[in-house]
py3Dmol code that shows the C-alpha trace and the ligand (Angstrom):
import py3Dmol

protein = """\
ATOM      1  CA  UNK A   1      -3.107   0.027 -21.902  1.00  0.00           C
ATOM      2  CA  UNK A   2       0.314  -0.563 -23.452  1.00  0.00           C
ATOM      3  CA  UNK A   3       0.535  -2.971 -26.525  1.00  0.00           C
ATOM      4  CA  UNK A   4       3.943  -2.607 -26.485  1.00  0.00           C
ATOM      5  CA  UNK A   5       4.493  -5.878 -28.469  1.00  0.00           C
ATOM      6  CA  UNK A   6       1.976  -5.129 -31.160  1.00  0.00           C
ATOM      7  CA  UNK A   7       3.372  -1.855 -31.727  1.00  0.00           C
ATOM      8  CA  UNK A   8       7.336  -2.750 -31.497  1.00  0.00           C
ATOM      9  CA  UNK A   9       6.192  -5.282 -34.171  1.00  0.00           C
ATOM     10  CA  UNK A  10       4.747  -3.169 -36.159  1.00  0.00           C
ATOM     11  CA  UNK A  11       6.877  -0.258 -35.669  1.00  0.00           C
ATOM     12  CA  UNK A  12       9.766  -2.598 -37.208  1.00  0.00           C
ATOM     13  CA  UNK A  13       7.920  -3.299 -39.981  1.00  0.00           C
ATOM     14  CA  UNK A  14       7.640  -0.398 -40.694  1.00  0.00           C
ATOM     15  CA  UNK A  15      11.445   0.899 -40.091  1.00  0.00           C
ATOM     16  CA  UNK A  16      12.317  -1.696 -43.247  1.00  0.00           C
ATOM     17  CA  UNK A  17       9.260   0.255 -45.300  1.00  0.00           C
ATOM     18  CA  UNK A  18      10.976   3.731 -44.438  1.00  0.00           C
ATOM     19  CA  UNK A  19      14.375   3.374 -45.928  1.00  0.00           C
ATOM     20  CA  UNK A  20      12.917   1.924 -49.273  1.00  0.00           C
ATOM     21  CA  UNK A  21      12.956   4.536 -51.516  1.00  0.00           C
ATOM     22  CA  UNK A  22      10.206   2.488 -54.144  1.00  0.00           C
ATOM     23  CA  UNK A  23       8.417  -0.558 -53.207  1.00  0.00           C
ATOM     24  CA  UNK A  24       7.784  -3.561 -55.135  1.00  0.00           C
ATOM     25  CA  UNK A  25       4.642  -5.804 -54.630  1.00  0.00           C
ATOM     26  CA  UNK A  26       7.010  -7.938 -53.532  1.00  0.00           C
ATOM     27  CA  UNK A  27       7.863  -5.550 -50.586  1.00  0.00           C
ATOM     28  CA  UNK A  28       4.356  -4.771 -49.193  1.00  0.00           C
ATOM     29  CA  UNK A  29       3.380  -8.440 -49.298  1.00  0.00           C
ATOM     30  CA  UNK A  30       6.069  -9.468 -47.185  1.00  0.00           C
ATOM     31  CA  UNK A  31       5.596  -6.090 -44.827  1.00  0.00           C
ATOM     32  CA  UNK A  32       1.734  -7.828 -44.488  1.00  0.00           C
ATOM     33  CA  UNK A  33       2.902 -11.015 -43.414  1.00  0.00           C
ATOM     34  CA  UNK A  34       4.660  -9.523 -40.578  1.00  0.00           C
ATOM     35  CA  UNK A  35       1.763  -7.168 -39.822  1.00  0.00           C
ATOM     36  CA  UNK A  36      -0.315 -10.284 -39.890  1.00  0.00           C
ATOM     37  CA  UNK A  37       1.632 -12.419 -37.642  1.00  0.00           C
ATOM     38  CA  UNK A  38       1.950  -9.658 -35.187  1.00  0.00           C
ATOM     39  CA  UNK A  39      -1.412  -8.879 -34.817  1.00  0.00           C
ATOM     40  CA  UNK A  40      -2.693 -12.443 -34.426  1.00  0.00           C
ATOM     41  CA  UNK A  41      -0.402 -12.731 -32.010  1.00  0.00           C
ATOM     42  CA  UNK A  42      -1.969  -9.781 -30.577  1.00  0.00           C
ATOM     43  CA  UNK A  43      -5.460 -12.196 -30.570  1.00  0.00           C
ATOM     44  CA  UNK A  44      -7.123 -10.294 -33.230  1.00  0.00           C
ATOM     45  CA  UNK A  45      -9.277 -12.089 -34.457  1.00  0.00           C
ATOM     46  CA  UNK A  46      -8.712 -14.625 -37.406  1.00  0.00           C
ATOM     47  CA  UNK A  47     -10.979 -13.358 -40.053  1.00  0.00           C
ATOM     48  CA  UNK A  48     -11.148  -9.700 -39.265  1.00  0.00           C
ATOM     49  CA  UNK A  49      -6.757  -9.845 -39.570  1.00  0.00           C
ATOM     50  CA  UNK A  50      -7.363 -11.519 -43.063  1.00  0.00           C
ATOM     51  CA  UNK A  51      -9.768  -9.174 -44.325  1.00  0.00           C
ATOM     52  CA  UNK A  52      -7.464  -6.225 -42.855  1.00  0.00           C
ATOM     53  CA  UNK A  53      -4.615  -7.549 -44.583  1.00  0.00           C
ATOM     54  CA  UNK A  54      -6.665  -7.607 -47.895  1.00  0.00           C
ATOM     55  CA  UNK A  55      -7.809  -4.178 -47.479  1.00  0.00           C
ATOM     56  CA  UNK A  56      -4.757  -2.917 -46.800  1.00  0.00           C
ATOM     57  CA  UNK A  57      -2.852  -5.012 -49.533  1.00  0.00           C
ATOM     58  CA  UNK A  58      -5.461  -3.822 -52.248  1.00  0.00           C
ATOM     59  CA  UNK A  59      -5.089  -0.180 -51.168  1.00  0.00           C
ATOM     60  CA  UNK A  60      -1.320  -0.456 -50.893  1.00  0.00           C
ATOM     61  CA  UNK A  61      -0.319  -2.391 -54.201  1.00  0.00           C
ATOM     62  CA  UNK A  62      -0.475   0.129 -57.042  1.00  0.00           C
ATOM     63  CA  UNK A  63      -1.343   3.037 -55.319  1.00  0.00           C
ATOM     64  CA  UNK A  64      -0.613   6.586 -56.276  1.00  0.00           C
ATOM     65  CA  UNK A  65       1.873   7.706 -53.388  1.00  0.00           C
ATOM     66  CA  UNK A  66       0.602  11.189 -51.989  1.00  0.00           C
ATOM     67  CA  UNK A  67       2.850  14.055 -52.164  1.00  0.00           C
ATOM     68  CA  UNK A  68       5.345  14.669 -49.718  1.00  0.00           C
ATOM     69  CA  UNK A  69       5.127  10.906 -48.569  1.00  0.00           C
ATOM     70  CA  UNK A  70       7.367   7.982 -49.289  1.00  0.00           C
ATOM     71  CA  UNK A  71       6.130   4.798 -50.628  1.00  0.00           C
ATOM     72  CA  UNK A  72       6.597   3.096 -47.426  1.00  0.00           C
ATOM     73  CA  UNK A  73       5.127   6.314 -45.068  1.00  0.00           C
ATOM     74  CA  UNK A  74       2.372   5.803 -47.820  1.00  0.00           C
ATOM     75  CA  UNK A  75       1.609   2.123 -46.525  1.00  0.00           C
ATOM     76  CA  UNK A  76       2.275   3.198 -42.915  1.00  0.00           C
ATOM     77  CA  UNK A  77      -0.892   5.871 -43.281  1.00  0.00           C
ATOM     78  CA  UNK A  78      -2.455   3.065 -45.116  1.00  0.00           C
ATOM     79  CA  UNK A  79      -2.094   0.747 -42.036  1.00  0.00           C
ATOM     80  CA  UNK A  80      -3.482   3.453 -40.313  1.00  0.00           C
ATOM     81  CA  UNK A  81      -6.499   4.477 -41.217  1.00  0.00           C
ATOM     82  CA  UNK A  82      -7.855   0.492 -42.230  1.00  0.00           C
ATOM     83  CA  UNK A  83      -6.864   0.177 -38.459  1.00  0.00           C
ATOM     84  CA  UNK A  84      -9.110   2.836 -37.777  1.00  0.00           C
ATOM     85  CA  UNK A  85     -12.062   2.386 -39.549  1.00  0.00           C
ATOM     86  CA  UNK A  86     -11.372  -1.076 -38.293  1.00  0.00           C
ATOM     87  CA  UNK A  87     -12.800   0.333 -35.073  1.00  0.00           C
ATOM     88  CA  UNK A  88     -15.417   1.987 -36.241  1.00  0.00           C
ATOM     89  CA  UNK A  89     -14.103   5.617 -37.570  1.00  0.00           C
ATOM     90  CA  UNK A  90     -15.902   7.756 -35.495  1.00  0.00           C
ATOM     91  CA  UNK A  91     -16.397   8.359 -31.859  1.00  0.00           C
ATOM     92  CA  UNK A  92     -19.610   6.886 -30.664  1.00  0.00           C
ATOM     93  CA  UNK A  93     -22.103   8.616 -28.404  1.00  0.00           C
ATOM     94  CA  UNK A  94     -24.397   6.862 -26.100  1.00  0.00           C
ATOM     95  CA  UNK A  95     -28.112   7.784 -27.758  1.00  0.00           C
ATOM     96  CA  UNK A  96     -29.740  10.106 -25.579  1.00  0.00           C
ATOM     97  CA  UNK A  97     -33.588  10.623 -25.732  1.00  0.00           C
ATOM     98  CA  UNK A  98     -34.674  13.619 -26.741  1.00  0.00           C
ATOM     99  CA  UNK A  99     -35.564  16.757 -24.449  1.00  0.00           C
ATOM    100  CA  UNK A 100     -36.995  15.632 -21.202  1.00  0.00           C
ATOM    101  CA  UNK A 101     -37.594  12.446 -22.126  1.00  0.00           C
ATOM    102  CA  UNK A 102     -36.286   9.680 -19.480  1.00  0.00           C
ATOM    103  CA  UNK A 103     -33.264   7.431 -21.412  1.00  0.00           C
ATOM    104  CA  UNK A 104     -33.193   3.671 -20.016  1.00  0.00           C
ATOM    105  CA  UNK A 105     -29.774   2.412 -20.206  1.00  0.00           C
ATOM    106  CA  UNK A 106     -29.388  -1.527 -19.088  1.00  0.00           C
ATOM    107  CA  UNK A 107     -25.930  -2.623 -18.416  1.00  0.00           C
ATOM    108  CA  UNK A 108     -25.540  -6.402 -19.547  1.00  0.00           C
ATOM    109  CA  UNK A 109     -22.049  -8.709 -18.683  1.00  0.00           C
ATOM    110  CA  UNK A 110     -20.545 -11.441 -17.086  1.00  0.00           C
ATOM    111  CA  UNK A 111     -19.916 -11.628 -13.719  1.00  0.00           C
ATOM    112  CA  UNK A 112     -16.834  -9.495 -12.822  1.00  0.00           C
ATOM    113  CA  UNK A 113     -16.413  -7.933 -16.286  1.00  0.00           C
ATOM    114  CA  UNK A 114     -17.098  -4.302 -14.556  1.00  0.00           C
ATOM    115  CA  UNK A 115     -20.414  -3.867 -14.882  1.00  0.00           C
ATOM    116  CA  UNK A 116     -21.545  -2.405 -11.601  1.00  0.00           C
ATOM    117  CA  UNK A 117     -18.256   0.026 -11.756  1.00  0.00           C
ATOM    118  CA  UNK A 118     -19.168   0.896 -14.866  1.00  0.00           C
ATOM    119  CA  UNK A 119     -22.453   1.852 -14.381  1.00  0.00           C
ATOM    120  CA  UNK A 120     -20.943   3.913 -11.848  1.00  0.00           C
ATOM    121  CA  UNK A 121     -18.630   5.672 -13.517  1.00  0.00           C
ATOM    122  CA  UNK A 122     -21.504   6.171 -16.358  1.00  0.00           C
ATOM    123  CA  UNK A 123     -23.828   7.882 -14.202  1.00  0.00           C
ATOM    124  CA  UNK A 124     -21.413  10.198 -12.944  1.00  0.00           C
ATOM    125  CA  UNK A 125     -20.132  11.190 -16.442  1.00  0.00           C
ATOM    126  CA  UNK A 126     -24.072  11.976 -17.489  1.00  0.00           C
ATOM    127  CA  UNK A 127     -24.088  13.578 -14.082  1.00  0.00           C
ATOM    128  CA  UNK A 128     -21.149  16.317 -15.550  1.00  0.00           C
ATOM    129  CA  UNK A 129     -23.617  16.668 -18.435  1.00  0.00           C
ATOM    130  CA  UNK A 130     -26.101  17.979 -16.217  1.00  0.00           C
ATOM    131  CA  UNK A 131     -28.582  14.697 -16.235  1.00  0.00           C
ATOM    132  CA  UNK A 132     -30.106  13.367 -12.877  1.00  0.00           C
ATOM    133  CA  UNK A 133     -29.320   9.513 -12.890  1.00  0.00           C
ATOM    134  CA  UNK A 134     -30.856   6.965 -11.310  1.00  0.00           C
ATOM    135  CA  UNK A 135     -29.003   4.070 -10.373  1.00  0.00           C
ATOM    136  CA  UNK A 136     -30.737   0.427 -10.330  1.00  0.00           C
ATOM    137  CA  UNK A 137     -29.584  -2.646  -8.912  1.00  0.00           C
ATOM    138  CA  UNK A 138     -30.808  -5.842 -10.407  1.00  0.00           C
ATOM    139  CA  UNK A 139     -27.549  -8.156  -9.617  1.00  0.00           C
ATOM    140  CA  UNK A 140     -29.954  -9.657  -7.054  1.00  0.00           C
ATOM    141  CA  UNK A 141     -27.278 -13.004  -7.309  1.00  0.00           C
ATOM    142  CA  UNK A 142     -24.330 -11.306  -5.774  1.00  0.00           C
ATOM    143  CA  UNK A 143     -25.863  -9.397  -2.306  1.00  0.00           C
ATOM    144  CA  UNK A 144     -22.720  -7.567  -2.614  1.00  0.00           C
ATOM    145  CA  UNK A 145     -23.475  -6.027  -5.960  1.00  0.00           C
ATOM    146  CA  UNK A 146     -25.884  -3.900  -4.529  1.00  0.00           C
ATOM    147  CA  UNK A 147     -23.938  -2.651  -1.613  1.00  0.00           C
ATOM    148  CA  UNK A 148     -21.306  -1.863  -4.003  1.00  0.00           C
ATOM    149  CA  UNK A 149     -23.943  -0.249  -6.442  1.00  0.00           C
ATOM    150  CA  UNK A 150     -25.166   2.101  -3.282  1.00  0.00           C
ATOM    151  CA  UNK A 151     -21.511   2.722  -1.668  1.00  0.00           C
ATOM    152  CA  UNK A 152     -20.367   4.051  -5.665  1.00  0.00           C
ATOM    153  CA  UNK A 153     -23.755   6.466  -6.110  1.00  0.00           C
ATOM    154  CA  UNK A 154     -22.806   7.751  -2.984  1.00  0.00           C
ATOM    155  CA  UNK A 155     -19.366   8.616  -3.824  1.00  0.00           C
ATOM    156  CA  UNK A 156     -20.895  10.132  -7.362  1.00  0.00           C
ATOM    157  CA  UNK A 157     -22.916  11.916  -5.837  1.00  0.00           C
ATOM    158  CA  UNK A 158     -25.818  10.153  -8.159  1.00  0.00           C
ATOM    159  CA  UNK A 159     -29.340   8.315  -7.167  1.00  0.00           C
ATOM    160  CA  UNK A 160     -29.830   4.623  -6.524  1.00  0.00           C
ATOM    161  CA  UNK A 161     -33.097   2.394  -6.258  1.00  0.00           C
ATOM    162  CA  UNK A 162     -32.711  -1.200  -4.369  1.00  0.00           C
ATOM    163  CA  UNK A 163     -34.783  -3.768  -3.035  1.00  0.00           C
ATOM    164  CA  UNK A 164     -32.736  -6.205  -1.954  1.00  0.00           C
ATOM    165  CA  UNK A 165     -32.366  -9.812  -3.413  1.00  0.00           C
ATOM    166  CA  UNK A 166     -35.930 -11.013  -2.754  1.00  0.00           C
ATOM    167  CA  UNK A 167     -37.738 -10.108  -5.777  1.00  0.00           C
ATOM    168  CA  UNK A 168     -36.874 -10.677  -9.414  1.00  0.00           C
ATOM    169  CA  UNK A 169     -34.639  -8.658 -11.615  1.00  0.00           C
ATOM    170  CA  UNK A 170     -37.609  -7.522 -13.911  1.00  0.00           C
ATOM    171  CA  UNK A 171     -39.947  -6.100 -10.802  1.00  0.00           C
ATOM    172  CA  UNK A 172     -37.081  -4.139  -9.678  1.00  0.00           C
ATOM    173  CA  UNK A 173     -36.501  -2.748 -12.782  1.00  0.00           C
ATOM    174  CA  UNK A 174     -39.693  -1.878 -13.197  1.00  0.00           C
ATOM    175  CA  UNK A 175     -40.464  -0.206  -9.327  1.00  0.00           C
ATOM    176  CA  UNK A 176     -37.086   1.331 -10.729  1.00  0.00           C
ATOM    177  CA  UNK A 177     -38.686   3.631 -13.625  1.00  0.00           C
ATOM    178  CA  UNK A 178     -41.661   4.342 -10.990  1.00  0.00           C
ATOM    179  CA  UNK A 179     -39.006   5.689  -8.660  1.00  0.00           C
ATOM    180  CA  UNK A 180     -37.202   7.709 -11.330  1.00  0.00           C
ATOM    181  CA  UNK A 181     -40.519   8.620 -12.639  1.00  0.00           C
ATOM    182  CA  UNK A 182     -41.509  10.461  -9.177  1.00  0.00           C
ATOM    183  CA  UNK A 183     -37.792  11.361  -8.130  1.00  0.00           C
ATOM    184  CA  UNK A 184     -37.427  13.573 -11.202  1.00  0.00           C
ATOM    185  CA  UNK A 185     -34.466  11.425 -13.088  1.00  0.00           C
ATOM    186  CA  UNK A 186     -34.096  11.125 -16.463  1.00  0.00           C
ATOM    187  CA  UNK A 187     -31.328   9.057 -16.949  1.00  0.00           C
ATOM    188  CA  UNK A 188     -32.007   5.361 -15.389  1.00  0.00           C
ATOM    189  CA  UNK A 189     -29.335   3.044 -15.502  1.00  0.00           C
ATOM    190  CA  UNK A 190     -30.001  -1.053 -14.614  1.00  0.00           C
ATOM    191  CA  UNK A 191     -27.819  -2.950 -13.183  1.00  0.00           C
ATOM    192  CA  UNK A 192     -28.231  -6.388 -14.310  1.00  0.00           C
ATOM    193  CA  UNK A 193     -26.832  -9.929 -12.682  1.00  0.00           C
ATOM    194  CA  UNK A 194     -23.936 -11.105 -14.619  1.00  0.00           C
ATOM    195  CA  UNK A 195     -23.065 -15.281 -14.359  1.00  0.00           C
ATOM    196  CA  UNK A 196     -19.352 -16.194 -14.611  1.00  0.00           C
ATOM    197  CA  UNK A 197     -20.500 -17.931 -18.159  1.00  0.00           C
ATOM    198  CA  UNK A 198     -22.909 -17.085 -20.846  1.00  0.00           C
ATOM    199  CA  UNK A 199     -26.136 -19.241 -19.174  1.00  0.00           C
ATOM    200  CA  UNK A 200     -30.136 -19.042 -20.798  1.00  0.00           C
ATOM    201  CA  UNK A 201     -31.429 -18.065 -17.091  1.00  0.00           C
ATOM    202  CA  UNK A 202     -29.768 -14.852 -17.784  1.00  0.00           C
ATOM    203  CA  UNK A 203     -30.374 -14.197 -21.287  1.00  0.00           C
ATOM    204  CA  UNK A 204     -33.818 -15.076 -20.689  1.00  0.00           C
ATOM    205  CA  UNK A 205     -33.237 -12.577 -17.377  1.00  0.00           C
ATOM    206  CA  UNK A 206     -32.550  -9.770 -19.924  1.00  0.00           C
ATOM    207  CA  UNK A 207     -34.524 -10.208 -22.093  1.00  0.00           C
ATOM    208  CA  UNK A 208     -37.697 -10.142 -19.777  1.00  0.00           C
ATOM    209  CA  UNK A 209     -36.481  -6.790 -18.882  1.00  0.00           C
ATOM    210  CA  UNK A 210     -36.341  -5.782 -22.319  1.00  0.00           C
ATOM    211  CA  UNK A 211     -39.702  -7.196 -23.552  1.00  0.00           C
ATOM    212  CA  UNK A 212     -41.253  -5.222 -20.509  1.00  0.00           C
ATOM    213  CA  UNK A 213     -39.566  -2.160 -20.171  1.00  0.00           C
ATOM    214  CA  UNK A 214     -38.727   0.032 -22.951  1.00  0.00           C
ATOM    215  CA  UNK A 215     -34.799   0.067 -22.860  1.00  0.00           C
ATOM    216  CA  UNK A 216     -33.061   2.579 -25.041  1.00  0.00           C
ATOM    217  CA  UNK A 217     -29.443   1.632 -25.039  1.00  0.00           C
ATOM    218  CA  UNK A 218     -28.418  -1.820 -24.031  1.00  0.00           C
ATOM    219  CA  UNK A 219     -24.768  -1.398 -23.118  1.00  0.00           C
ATOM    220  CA  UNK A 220     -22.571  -4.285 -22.629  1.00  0.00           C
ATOM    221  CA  UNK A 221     -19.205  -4.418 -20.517  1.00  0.00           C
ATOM    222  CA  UNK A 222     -16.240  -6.664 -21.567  1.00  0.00           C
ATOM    223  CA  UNK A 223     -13.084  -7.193 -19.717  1.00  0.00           C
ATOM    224  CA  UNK A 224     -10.186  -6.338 -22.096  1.00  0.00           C
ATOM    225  CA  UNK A 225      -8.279  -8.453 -21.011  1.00  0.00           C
ATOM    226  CA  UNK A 226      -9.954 -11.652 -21.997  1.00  0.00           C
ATOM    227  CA  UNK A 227      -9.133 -11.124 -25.751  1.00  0.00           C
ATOM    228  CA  UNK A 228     -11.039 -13.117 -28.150  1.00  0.00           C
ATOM    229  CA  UNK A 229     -12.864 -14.417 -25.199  1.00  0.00           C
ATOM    230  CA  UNK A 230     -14.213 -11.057 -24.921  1.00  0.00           C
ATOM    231  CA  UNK A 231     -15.207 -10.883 -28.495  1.00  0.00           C
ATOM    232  CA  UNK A 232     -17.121 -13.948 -28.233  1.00  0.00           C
ATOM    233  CA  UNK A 233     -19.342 -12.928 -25.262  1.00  0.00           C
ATOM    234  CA  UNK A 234     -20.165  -9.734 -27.379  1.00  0.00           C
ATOM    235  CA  UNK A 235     -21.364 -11.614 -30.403  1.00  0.00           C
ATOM    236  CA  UNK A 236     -23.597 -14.130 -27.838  1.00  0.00           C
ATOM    237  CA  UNK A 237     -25.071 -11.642 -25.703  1.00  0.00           C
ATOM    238  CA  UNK A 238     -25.908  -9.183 -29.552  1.00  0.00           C
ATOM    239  CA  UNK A 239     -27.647 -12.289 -30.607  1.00  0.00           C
ATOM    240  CA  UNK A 240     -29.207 -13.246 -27.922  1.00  0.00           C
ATOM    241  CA  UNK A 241     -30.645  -9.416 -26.312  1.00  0.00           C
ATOM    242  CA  UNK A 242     -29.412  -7.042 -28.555  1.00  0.00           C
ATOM    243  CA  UNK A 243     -26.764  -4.789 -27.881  1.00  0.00           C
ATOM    244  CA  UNK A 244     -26.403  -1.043 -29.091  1.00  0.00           C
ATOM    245  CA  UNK A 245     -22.463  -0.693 -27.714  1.00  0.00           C
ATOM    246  CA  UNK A 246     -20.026  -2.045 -25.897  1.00  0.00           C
ATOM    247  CA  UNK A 247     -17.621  -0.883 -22.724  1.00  0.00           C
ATOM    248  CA  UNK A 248     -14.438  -2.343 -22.909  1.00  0.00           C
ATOM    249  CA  UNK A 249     -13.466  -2.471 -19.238  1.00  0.00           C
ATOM    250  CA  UNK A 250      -9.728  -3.185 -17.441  1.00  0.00           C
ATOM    251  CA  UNK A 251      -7.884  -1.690 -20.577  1.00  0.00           C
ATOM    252  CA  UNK A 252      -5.434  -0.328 -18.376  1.00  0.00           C
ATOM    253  CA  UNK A 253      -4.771  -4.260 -17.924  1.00  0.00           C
ATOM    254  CA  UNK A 254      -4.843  -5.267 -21.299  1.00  0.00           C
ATOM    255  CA  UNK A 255      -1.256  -5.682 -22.973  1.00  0.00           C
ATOM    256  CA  UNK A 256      -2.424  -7.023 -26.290  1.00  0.00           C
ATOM    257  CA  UNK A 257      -5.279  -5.374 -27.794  1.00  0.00           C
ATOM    258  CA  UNK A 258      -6.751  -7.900 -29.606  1.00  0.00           C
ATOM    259  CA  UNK A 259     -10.873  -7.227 -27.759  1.00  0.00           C
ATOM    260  CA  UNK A 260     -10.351  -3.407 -29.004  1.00  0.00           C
ATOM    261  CA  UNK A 261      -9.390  -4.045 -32.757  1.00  0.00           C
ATOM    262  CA  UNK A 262     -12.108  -7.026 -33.227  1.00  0.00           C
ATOM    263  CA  UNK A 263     -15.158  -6.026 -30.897  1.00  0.00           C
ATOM    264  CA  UNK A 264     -16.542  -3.712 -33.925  1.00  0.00           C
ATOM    265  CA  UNK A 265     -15.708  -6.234 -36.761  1.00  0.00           C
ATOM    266  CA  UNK A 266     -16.763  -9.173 -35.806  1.00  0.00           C
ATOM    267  CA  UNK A 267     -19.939  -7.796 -33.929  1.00  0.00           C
ATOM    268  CA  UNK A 268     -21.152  -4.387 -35.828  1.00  0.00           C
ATOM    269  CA  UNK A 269     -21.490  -3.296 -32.910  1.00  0.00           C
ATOM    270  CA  UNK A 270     -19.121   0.170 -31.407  1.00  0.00           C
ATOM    271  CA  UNK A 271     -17.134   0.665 -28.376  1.00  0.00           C
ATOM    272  CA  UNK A 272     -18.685   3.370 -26.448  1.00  0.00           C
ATOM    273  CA  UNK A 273     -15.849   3.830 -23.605  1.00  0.00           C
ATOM    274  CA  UNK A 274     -12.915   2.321 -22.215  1.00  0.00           C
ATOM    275  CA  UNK A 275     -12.150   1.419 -18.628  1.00  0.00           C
ATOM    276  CA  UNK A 276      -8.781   2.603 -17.620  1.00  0.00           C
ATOM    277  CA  UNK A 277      -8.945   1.494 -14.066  1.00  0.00           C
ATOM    278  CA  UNK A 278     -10.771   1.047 -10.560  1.00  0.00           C
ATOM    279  CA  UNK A 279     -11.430   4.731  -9.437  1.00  0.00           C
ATOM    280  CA  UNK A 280     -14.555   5.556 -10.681  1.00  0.00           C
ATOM    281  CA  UNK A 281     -13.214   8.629 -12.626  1.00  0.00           C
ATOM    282  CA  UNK A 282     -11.078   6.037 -14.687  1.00  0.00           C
ATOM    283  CA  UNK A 283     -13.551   5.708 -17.845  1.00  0.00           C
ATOM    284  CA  UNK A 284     -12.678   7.416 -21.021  1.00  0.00           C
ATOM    285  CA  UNK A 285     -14.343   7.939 -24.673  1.00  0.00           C
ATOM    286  CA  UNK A 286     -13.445   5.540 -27.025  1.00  0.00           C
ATOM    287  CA  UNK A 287     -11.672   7.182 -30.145  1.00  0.00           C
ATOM    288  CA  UNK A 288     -11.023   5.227 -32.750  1.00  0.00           C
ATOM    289  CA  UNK A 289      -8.022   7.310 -34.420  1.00  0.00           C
ATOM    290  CA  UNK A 290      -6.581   8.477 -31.026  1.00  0.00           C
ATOM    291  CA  UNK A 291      -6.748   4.433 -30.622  1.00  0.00           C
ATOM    292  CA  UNK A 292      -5.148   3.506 -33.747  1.00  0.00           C
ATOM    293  CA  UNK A 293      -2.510   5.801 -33.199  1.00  0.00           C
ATOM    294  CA  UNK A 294      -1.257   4.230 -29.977  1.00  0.00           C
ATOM    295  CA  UNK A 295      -0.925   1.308 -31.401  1.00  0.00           C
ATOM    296  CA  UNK A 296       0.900   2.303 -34.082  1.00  0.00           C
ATOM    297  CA  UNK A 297       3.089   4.339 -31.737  1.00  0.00           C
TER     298      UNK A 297
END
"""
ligand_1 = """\
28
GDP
P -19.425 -6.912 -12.272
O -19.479 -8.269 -11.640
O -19.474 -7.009 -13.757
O -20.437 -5.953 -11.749
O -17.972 -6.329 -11.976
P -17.489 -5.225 -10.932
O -17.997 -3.885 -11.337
O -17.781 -5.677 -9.557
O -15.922 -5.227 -11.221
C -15.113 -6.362 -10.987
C -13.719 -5.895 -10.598
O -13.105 -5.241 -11.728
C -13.702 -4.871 -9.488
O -12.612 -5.150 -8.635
C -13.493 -3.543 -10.209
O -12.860 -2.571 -9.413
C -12.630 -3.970 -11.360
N -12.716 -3.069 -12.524
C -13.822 -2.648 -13.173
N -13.498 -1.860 -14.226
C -12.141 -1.763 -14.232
C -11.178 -1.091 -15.083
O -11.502 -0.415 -16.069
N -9.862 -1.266 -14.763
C -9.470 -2.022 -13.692
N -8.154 -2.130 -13.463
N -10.325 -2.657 -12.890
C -11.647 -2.534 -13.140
"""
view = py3Dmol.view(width=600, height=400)
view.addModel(protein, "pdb")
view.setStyle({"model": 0}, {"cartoon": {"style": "trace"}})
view.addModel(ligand_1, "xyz")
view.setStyle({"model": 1}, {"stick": {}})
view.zoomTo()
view.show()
């Protein structure tokens, strides 16, 4: 992850804020133009820039400047935390049943988006926390999906139920939670097939396993690097199965940012983690501030 654009943008910007000693309207509104431009160019999205720049505007025209802050540090920690909450604010857990109590976690995507790796990487971190996963493969589309699946709960150490590619998504799913059920694991993580576009066969795939099975958290996994693209596929597959968060995978790929700053605005919905490369120990918490921060440099 290095939005080196966005934030040498922004950074000079700013530099013309810092030397002001007061600013006028004038100033800010022409600062926002630039912060504008250079985070569309980013591919933030449209309508979540505009209503940043408002925010921000409203906030920054007319307000009281904070002690021990210039005018234009003031707009700088203005920029700052509208980018943040623009995020979501806080850090975002992934909703854990209580006590014993099994938590079903279905992993949703397109096809090469990360999912399997993910889920991976997932059950190894709830591994550290002392949970027993149990990993499930449903990708019965790509044969290789569930030799990957096995070959990565190997290496973490973790649990994984297959049954090939003979049966449908929803029985495996479901001899799945018997397995986990007599095997003692309360975490159970499905894999599910991805399609290289948004298709009905797999919404309808999903949501079969959802209107059968009681799923807690439906997590979906976005390549970062798709931008707006990525955005897009969030908002289809929330309306279509419902999703509680989002992974944003490949961010050590991603040079713009533009998935990151729009996934929570445009869909409600928070990002969970971030992918920060192929090793299965590359997945990281997603913090909003710590985010903000880097872009702002
Ligand atoms: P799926 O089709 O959604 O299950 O995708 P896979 O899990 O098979 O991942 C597709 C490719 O993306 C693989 O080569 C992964 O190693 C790679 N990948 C997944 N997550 C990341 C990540 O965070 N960073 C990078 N650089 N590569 C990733």
């Amino acid at each position: 992850m290095a939005f080196e654009s966005l934030t040498d943008k922004l950074q000079n910007v700013f530099k013309n804020l810092r030397g002001k000693g007061r600013l006028t309207e004038e100033d800010v509104k022409t600062a926002l133009k630039e912060v504008k431009m250079a985070l569309l160019e980013a591919d933030v999205n449209f309508r979540v820039v505009k209503q940043f720049v408002k925010s921000v505007e409203a906030r920054a025209i007319g307000a009281d400047v904070m002690n021990g802050l210039n005018p234009g540090q003031m707009v700088i920690k203005i920029v700052n935390e509208e980018m943040t909450a623009l995020m979501g604010s806080e850090t975002t857990e992934i909703a854990m049943q209580p006590g014993k109590s099994t938590t079903v976690i279905m992993m949703c995507g397109l096809q090469g988006a990360g999912k399997t790796t993910t889920a991976a990487k997932l059950a190894g971190k709830f591994k550290l926390k002392g949970k027993k996963p149990l990993l499930v493969a449903c990708d019965i589309y790509r044969p290789a999906a569930i030799e990957q699946l096995e070959i990565n709960a190997k290496k973490q150490n973790v649990d994984a139920f297959s049954m090939g590619t003979k049966n449908k998504p929803l029985d495996i799913a479901k001899a799945g939670m018997e397995h986990a059920q007599k095997n003692g694991n309360n975490v159970v993580i499905i894999d599910t097939a991805g399609r290289l576009h948004i298709d009905e066969e797999m919404m309808q795939e999903l949501q079969e396993i959802k209107e059968n099975i009681t799923v807690h958290q439906t997590l979906l996994v976005v390549d970062a690097m798709t931008g707006q693209d990525a955005v897009n596929v969030a908002k289809e597959f929330d309306e279509k199965v419902g999703v509680d968060g989002v992974i944003l995978s490949k961010m050590d790929g991603d040079t713009r940012g533009g998935a990151a700053l729009s996934i929570k605005a445009v869909t409600g919905k928070p990002i969970l983690y971030v992918g920060m490369g192929e090793k299965l120990s590359d997945l990281e918490q997603f913090y909003p501030d710590r985010m903000a921060g880097r872009i702002l440099g």
